[in-house]
N, CA, C and O atoms as a GROMACS GRO file, in nm:
protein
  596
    1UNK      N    1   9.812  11.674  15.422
    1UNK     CA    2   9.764  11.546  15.466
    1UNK      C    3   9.780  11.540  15.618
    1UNK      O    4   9.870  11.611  15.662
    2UNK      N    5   9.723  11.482  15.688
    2UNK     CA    6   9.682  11.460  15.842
    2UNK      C    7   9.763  11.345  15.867
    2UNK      O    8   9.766  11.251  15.787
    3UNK      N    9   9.834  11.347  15.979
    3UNK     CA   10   9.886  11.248  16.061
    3UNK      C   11   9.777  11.146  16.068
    3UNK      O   12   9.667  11.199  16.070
    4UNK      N   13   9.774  10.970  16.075
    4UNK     CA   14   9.710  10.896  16.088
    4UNK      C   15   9.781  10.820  16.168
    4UNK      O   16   9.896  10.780  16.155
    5UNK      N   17   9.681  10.796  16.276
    5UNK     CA   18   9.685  10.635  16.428
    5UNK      C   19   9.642  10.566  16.390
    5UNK      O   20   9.522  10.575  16.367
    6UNK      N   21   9.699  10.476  16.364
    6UNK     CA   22   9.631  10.321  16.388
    6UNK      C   23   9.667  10.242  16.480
    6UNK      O   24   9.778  10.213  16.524
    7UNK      N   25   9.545  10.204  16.512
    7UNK     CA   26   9.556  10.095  16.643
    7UNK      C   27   9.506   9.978  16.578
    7UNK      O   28   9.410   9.986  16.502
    8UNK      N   29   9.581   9.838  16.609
    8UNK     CA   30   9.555   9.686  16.584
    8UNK      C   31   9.627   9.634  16.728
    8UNK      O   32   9.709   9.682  16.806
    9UNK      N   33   9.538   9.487  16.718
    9UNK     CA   34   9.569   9.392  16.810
    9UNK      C   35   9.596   9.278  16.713
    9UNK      O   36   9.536   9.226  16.619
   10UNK      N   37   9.724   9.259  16.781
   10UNK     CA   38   9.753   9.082  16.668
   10UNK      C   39   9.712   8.981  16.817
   10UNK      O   40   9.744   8.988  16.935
   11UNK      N   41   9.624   8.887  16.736
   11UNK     CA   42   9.602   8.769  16.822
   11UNK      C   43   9.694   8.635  16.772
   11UNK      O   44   9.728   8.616  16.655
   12UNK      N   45   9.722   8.552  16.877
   12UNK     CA   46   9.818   8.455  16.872
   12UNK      C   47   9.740   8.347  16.823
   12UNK      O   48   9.640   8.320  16.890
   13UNK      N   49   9.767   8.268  16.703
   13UNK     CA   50   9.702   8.126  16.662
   13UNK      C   51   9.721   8.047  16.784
   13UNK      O   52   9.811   8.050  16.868
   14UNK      N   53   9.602   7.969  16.774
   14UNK     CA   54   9.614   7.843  16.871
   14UNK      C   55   9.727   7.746  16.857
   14UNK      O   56   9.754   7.678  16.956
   15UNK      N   57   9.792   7.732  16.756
   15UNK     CA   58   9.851   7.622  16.691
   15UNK      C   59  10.024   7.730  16.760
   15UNK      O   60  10.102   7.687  16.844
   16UNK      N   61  10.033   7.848  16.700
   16UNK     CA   62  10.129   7.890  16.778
   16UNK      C   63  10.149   7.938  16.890
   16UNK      O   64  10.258   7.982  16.927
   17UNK      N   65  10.031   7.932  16.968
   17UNK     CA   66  10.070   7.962  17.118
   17UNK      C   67  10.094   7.817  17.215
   17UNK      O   68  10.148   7.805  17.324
   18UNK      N   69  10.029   7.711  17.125
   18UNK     CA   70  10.069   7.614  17.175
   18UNK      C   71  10.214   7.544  17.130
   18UNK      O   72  10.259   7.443  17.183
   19UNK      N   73  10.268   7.606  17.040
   19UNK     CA   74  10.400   7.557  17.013
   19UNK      C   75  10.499   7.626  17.046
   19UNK      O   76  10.612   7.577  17.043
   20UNK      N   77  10.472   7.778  17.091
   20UNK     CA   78  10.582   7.847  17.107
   20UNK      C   79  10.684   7.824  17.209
   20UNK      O   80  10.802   7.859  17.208
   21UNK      N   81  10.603   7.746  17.316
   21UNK     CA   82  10.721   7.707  17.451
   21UNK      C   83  10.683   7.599  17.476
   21UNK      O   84  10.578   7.552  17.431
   22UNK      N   85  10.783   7.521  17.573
   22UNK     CA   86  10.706   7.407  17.652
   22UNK      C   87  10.576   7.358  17.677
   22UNK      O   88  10.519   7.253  17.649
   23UNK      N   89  10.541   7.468  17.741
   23UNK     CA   90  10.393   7.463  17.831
   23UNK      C   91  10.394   7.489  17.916
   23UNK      O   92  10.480   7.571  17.949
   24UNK      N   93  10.296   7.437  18.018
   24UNK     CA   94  10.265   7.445  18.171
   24UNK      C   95  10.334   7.381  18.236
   24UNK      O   96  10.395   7.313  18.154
   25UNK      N   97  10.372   7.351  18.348
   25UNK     CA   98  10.406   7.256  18.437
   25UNK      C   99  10.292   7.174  18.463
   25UNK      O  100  10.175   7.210  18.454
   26UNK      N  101  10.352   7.014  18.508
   26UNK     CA  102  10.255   6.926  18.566
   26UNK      C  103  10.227   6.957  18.691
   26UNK      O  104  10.285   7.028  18.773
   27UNK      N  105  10.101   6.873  18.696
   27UNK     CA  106   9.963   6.928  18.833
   27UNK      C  107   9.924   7.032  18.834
   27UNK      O  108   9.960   7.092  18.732
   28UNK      N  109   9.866   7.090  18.897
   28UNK     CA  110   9.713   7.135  18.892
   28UNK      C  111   9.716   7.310  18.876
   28UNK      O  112   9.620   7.386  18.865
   29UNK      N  113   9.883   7.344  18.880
   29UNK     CA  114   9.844   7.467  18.911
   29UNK      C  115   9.818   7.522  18.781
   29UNK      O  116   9.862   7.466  18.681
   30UNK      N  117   9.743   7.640  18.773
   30UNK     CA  118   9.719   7.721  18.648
   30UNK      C  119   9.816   7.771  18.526
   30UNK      O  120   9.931   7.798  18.558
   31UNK      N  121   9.797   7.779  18.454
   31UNK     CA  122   9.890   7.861  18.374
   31UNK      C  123   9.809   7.867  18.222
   31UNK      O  124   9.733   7.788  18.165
   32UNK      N  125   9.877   8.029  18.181
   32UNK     CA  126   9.805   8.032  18.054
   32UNK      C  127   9.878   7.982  17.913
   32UNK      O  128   9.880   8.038  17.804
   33UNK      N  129   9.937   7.857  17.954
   33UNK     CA  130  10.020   7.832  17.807
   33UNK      C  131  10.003   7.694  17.821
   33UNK      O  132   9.968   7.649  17.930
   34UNK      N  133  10.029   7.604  17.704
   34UNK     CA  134   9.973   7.517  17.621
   34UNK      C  135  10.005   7.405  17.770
   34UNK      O  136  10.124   7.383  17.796
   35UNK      N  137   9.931   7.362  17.831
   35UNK     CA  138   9.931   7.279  17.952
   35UNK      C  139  10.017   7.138  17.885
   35UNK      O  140  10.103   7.129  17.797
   36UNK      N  141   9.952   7.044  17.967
   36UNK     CA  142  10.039   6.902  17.922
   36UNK      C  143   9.898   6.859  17.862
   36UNK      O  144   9.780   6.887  17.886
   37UNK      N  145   9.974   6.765  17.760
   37UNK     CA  146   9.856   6.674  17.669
   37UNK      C  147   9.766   6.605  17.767
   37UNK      O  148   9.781   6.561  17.881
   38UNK      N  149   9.675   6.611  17.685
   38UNK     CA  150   9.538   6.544  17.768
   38UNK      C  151   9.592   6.378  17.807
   38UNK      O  152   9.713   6.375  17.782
   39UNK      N  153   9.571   6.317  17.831
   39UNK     CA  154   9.573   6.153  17.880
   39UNK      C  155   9.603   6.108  17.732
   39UNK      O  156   9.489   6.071  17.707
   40UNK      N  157   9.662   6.088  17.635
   40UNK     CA  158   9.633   6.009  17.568
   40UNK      C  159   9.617   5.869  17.542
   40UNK      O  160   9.582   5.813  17.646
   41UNK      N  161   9.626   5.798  17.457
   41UNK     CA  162   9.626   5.664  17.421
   41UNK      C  163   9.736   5.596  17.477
   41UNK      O  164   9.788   5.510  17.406
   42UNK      N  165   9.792   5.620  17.613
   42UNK     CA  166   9.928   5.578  17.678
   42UNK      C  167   9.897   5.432  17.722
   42UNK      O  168   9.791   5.410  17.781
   43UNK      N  169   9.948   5.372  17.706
   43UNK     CA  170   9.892   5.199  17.792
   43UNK      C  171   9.990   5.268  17.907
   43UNK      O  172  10.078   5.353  17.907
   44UNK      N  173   9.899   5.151  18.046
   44UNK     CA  174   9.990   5.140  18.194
   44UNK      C  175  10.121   5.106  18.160
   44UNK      O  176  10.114   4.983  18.163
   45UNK      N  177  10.210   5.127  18.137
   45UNK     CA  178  10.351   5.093  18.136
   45UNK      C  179  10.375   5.021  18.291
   45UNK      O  180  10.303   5.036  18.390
   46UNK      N  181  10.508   4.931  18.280
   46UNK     CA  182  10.549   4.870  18.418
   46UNK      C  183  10.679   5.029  18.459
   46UNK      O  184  10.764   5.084  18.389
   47UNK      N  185  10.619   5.058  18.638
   47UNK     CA  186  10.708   5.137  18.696
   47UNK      C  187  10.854   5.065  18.653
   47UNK      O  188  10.872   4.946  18.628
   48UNK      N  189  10.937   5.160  18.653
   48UNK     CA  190  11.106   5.119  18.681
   48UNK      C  191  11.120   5.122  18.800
   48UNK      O  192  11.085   5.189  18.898
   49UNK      N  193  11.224   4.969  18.756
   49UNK     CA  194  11.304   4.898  18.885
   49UNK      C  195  11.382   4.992  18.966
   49UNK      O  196  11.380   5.113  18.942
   50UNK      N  197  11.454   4.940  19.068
   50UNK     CA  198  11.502   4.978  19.164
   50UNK      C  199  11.480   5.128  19.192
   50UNK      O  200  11.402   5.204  19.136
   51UNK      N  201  11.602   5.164  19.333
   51UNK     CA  202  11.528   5.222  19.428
   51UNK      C  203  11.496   5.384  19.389
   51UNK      O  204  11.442   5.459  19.470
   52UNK      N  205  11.530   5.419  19.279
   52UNK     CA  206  11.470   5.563  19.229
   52UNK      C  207  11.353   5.523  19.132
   52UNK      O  208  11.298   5.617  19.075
   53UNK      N  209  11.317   5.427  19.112
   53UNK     CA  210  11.200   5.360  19.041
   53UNK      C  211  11.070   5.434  19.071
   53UNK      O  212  10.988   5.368  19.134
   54UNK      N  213  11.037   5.559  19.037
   54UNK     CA  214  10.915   5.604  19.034
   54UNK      C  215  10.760   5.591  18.919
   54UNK      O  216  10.788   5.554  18.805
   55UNK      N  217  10.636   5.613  18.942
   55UNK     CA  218  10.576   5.615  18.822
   55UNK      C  219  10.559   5.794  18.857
   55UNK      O  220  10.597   5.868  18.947
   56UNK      N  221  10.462   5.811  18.698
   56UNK     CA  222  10.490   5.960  18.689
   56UNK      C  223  10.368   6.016  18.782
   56UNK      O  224  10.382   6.132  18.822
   57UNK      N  225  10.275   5.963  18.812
   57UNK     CA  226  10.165   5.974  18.926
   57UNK      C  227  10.250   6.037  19.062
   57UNK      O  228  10.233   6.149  19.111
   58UNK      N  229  10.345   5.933  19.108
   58UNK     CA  230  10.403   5.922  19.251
   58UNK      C  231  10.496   6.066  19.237
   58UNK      O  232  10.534   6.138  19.329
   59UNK      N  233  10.515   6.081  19.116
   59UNK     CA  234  10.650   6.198  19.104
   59UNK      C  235  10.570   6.304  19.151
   59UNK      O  236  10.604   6.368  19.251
   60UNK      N  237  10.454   6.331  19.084
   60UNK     CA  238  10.349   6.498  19.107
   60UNK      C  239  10.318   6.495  19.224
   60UNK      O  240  10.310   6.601  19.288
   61UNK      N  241  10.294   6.383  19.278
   61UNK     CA  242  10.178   6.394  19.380
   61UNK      C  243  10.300   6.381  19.516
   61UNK      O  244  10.284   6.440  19.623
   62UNK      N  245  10.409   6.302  19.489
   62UNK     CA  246  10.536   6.295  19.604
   62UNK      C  247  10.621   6.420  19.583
   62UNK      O  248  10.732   6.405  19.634
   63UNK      N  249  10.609   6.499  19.543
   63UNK     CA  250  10.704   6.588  19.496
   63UNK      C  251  10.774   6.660  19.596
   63UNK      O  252  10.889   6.703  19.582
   64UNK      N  253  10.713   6.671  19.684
   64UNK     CA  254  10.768   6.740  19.849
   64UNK      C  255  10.867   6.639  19.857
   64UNK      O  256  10.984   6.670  19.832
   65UNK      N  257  10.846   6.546  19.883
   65UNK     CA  258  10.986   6.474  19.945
   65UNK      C  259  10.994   6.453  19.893
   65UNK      O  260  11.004   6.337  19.933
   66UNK      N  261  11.014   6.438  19.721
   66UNK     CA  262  11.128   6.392  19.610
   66UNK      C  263  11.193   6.507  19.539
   66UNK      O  264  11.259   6.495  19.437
   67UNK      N  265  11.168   6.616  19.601
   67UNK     CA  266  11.226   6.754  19.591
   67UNK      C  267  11.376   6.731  19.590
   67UNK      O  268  11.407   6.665  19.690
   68UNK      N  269  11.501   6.766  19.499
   68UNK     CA  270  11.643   6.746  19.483
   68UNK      C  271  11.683   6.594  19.531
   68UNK      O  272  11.777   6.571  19.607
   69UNK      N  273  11.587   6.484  19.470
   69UNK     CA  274  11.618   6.408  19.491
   69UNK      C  275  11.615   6.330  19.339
   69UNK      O  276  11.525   6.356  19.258
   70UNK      N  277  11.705   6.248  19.314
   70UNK     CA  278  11.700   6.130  19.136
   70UNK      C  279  11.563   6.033  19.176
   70UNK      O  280  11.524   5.975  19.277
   71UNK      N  281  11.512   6.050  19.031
   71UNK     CA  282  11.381   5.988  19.024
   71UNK      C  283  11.420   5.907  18.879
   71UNK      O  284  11.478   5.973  18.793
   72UNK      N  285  11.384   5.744  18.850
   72UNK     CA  286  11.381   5.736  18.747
   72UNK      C  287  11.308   5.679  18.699
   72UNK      O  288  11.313   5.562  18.736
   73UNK      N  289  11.187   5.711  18.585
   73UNK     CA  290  11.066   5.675  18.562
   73UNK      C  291  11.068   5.602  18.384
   73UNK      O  292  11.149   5.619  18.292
   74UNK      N  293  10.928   5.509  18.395
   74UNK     CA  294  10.941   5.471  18.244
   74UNK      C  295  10.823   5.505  18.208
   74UNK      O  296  10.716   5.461  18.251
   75UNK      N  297  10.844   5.603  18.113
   75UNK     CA  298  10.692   5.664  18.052
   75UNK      C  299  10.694   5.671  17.893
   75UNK      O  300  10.755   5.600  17.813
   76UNK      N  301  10.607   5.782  17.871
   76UNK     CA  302  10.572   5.746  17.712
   76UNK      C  303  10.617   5.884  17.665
   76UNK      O  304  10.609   5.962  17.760
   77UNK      N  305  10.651   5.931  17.578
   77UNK     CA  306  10.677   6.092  17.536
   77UNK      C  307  10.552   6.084  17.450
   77UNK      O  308  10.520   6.019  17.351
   78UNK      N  309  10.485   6.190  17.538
   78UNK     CA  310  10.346   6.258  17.424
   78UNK      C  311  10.340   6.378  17.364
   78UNK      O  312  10.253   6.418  17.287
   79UNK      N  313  10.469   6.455  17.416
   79UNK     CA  314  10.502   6.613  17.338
   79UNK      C  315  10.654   6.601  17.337
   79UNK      O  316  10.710   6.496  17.368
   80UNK      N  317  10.705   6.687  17.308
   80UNK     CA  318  10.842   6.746  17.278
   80UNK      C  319  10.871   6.858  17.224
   80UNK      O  320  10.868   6.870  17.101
   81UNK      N  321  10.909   6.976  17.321
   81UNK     CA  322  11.021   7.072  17.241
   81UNK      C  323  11.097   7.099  17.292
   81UNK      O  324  11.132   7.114  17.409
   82UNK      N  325  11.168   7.120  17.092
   82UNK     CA  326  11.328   7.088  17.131
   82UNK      C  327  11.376   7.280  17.120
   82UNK      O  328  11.318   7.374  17.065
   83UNK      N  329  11.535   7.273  17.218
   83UNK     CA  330  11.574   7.369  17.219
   83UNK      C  331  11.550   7.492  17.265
   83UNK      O  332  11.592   7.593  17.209
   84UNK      N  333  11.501   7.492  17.341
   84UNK     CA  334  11.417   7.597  17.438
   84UNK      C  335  11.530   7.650  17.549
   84UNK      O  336  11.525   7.616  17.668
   85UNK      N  337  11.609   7.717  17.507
   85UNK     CA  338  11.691   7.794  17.672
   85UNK      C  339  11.783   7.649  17.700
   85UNK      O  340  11.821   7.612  17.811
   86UNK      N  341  11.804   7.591  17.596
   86UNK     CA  342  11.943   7.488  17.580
   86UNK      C  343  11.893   7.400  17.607
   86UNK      O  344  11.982   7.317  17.622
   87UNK      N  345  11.791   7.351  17.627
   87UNK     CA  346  11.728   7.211  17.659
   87UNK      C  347  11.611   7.154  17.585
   87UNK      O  348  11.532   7.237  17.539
   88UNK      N  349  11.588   7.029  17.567
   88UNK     CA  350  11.445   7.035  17.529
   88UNK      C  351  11.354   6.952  17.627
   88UNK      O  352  11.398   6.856  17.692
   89UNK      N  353  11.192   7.009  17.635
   89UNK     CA  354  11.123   7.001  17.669
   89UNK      C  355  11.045   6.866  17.648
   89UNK      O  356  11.013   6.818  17.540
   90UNK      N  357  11.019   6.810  17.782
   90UNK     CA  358  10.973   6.653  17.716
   90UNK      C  359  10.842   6.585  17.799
   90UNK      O  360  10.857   6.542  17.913
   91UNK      N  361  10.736   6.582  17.741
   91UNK     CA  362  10.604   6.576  17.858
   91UNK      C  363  10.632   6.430  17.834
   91UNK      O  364  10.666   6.396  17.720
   92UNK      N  365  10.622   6.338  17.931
   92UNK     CA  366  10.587   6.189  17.970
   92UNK      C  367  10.460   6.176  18.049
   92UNK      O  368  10.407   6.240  18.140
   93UNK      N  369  10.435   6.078  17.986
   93UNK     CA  370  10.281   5.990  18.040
   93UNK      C  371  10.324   5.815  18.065
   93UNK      O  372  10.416   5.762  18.002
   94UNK      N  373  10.264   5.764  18.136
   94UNK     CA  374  10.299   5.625  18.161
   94UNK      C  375  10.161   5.553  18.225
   94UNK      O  376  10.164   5.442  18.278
   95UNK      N  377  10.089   5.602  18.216
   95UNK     CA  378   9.907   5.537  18.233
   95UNK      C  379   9.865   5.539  18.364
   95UNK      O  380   9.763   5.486  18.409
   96UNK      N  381   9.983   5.630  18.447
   96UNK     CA  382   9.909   5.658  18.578
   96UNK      C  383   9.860   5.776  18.612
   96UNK      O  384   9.847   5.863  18.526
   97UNK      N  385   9.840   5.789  18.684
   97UNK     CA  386   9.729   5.988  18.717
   97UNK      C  387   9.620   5.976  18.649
   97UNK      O  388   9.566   5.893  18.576
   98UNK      N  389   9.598   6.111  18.706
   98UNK     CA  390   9.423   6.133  18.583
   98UNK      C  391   9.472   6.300  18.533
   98UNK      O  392   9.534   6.386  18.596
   99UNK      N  393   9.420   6.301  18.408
   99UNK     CA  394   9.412   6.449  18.358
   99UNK      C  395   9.324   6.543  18.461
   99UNK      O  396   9.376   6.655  18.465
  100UNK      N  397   9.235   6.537  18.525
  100UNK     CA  398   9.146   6.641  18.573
  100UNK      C  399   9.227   6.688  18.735
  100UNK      O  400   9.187   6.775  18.812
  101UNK      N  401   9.341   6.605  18.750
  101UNK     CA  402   9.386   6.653  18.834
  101UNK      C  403   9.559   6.698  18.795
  101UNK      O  404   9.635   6.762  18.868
  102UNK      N  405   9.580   6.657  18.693
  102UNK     CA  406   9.706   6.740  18.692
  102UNK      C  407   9.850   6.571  18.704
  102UNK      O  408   9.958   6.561  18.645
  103UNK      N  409   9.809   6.509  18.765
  103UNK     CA  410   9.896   6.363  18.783
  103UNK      C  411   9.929   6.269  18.635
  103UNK      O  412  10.018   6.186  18.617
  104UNK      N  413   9.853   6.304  18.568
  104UNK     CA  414   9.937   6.154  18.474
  104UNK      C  415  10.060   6.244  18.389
  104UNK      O  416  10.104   6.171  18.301
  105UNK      N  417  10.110   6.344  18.388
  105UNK     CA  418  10.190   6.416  18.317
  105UNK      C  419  10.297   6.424  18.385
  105UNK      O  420  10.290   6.388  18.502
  106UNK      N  421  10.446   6.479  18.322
  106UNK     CA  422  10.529   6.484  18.433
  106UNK      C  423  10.600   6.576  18.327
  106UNK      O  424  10.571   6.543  18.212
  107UNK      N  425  10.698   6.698  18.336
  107UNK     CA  426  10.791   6.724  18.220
  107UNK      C  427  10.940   6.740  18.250
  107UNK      O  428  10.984   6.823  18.330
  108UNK      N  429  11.026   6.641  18.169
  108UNK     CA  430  11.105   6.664  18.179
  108UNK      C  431  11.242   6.760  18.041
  108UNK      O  432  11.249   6.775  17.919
  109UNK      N  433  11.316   6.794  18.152
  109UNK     CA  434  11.416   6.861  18.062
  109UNK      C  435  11.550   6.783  18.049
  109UNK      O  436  11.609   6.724  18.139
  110UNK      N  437  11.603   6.800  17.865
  110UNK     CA  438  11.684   6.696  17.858
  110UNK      C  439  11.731   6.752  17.754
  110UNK      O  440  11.665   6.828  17.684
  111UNK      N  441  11.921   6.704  17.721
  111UNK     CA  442  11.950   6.684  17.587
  111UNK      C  443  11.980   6.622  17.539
  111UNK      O  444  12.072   6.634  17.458
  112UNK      N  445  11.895   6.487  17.572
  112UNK     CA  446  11.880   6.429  17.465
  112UNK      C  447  11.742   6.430  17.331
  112UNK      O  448  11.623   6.451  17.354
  113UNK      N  449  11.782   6.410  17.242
  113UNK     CA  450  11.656   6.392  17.154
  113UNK      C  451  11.567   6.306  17.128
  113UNK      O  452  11.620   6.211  17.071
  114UNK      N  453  11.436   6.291  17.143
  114UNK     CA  454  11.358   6.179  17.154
  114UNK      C  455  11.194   6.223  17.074
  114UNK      O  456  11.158   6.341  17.079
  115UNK      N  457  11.128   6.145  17.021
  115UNK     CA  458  11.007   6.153  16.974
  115UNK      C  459  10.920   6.136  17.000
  115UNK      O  460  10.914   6.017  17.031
  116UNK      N  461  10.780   6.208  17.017
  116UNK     CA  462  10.646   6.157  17.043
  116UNK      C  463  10.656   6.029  17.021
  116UNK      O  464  10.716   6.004  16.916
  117UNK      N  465  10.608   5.908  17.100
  117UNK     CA  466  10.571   5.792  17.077
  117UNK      C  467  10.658   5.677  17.144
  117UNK      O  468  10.616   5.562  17.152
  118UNK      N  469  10.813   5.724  17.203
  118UNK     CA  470  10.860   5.678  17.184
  118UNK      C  471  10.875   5.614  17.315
  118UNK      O  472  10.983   5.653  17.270
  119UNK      N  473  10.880   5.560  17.425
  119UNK     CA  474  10.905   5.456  17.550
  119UNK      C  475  11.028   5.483  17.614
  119UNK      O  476  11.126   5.417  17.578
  120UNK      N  477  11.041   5.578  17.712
  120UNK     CA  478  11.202   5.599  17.764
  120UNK      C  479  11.199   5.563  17.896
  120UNK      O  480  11.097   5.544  17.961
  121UNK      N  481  11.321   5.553  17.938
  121UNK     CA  482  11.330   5.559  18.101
  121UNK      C  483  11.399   5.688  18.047
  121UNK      O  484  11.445   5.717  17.936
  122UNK      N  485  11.383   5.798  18.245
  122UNK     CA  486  11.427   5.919  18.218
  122UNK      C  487  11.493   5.909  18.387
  122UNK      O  488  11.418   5.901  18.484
  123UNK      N  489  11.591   5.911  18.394
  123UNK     CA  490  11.641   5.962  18.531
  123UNK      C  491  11.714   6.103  18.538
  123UNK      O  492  11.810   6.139  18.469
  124UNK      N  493  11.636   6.185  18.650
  124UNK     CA  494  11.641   6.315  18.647
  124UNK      C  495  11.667   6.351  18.797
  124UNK      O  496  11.700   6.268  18.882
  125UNK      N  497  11.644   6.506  18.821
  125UNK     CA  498  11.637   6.532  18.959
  125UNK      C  499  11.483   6.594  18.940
  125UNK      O  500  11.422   6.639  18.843
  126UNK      N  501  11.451   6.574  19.075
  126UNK     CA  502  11.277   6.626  19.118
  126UNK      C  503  11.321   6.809  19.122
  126UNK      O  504  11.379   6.870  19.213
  127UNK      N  505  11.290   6.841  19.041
  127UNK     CA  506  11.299   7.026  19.118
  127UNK      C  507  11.133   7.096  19.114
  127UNK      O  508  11.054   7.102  19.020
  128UNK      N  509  11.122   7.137  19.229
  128UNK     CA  510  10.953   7.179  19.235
  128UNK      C  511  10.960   7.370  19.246
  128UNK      O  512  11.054   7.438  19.285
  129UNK      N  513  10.843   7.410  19.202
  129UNK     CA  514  10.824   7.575  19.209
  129UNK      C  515  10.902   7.622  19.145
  129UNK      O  516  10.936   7.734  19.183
  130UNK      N  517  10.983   7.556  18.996
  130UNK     CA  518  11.046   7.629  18.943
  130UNK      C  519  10.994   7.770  18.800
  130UNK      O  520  10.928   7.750  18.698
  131UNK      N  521  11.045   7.882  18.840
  131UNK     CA  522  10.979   7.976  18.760
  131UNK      C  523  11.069   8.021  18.668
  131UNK      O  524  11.170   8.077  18.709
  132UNK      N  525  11.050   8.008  18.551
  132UNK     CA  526  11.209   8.068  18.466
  132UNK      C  527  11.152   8.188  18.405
  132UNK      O  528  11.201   8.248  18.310
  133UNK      N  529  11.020   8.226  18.481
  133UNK     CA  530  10.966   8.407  18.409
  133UNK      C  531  10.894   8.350  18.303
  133UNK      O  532  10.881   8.233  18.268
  134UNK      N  533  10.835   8.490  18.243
  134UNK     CA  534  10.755   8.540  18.140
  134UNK      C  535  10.640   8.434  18.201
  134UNK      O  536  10.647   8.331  18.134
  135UNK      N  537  10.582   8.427  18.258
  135UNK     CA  538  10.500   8.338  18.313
  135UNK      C  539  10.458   8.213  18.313
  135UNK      O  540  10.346   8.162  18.306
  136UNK      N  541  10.631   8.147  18.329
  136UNK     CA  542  10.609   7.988  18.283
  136UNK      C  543  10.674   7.929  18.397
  136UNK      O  544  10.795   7.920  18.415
  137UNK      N  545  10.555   7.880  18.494
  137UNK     CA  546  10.602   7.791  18.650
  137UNK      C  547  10.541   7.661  18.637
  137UNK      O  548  10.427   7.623  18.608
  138UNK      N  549  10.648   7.603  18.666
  138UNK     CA  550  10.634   7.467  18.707
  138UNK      C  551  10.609   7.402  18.850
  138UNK      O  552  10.696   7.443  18.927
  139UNK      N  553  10.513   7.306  18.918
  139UNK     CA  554  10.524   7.310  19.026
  139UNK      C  555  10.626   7.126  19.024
  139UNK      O  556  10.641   7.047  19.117
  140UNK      N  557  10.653   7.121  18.944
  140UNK     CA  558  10.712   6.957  18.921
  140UNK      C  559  10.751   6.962  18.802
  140UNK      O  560  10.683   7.004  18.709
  141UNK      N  561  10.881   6.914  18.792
  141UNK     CA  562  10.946   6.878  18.651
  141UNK      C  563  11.106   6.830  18.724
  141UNK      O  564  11.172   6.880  18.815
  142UNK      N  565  11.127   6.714  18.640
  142UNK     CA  566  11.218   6.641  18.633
  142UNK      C  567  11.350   6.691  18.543
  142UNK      O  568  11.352   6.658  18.425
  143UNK      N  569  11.469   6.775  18.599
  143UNK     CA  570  11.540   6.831  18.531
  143UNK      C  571  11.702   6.735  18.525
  143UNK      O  572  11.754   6.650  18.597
  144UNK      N  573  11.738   6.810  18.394
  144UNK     CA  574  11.831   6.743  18.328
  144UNK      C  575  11.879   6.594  18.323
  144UNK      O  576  11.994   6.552  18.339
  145UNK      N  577  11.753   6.518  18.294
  145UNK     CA  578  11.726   6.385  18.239
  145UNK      C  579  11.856   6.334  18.132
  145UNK      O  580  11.925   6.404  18.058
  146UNK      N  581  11.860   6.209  18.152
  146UNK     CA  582  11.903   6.141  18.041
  146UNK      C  583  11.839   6.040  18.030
  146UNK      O  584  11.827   5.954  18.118
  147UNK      N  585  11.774   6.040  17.888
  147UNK     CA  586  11.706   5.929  17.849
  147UNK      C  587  11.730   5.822  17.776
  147UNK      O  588  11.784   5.830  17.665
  148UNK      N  589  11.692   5.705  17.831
  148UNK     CA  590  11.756   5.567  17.730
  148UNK      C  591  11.561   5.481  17.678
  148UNK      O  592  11.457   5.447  17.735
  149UNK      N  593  11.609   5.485  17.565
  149UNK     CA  594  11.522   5.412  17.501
  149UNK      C  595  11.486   5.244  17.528
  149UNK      O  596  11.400   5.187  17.460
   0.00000   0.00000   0.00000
């Protein structure tokens, strides 16, 4: 009997390449993994008070100078994953930005646990250009949040 090669390509389901990590980072820059949710059905939420009181628009688009600085925003959770490299992953929307540019999204990292749907304030630090490899950069995300309902 003859030695036999086989060659196959496994392709990744849509459903699991979009669940396998976080995603993209918010704004505009590229990436080939499950980006931030489209705009959804978010109503304008009211910005949070006082003086770290950001909306999630001002966070993407201010991000230079809110770079290692506390931001604390009230948005909507439209994704979540949990447990990712000790944290979980948490996209907020709050009815400002537009999808075609990358602004109404923001992601933050947290441990706390929270659900699609659910209305948080999140006070975090601004960290920008962060790359944790395998090709997942963020140019904005709000790290180690604690969120109150």
């Amino acid at each position: 009997m003859k030695p036999v090669l086989a060659l196959a390509t496994l392709a990744l389901t849509a459903t699991f390449a979009a669940n396998a990590m976080p995603g993209a980072g918010a704004g505009p820059a590229p990436s080939a993994h499950s980006g931030p949710p489209a705009a959804a059905a978010v109503k304008k939420l009211p910005k949070a008070s006082g003086p770290d009181g950001r909306t999630v628009e001002e966070v993407v688009k201010g991000k230079a100078a809110l770079k290692d600085k506390t931001v604390l925003v009230n948005a909507q959770v439209v994704k979540v994953t949990n447990d990712i490299m000790g944290k979980n992953w948490v996209h907020l929307q709050d009815g400002t930005g537009k999808a075609a540019d990358g602004t109404h999204d923001v992601i933050v990292t947290t441990k706390d646990k929270v659900a699609v749907g659910d209305v948080v304030k999140a006070k975090g630090t601004v960290r920008t250009d962060v790359n944790i490899g395998q090709g997942y950069a963020y140019s904005v995300l709000i790290e180690d949040a604690a969120l109150a309902k």
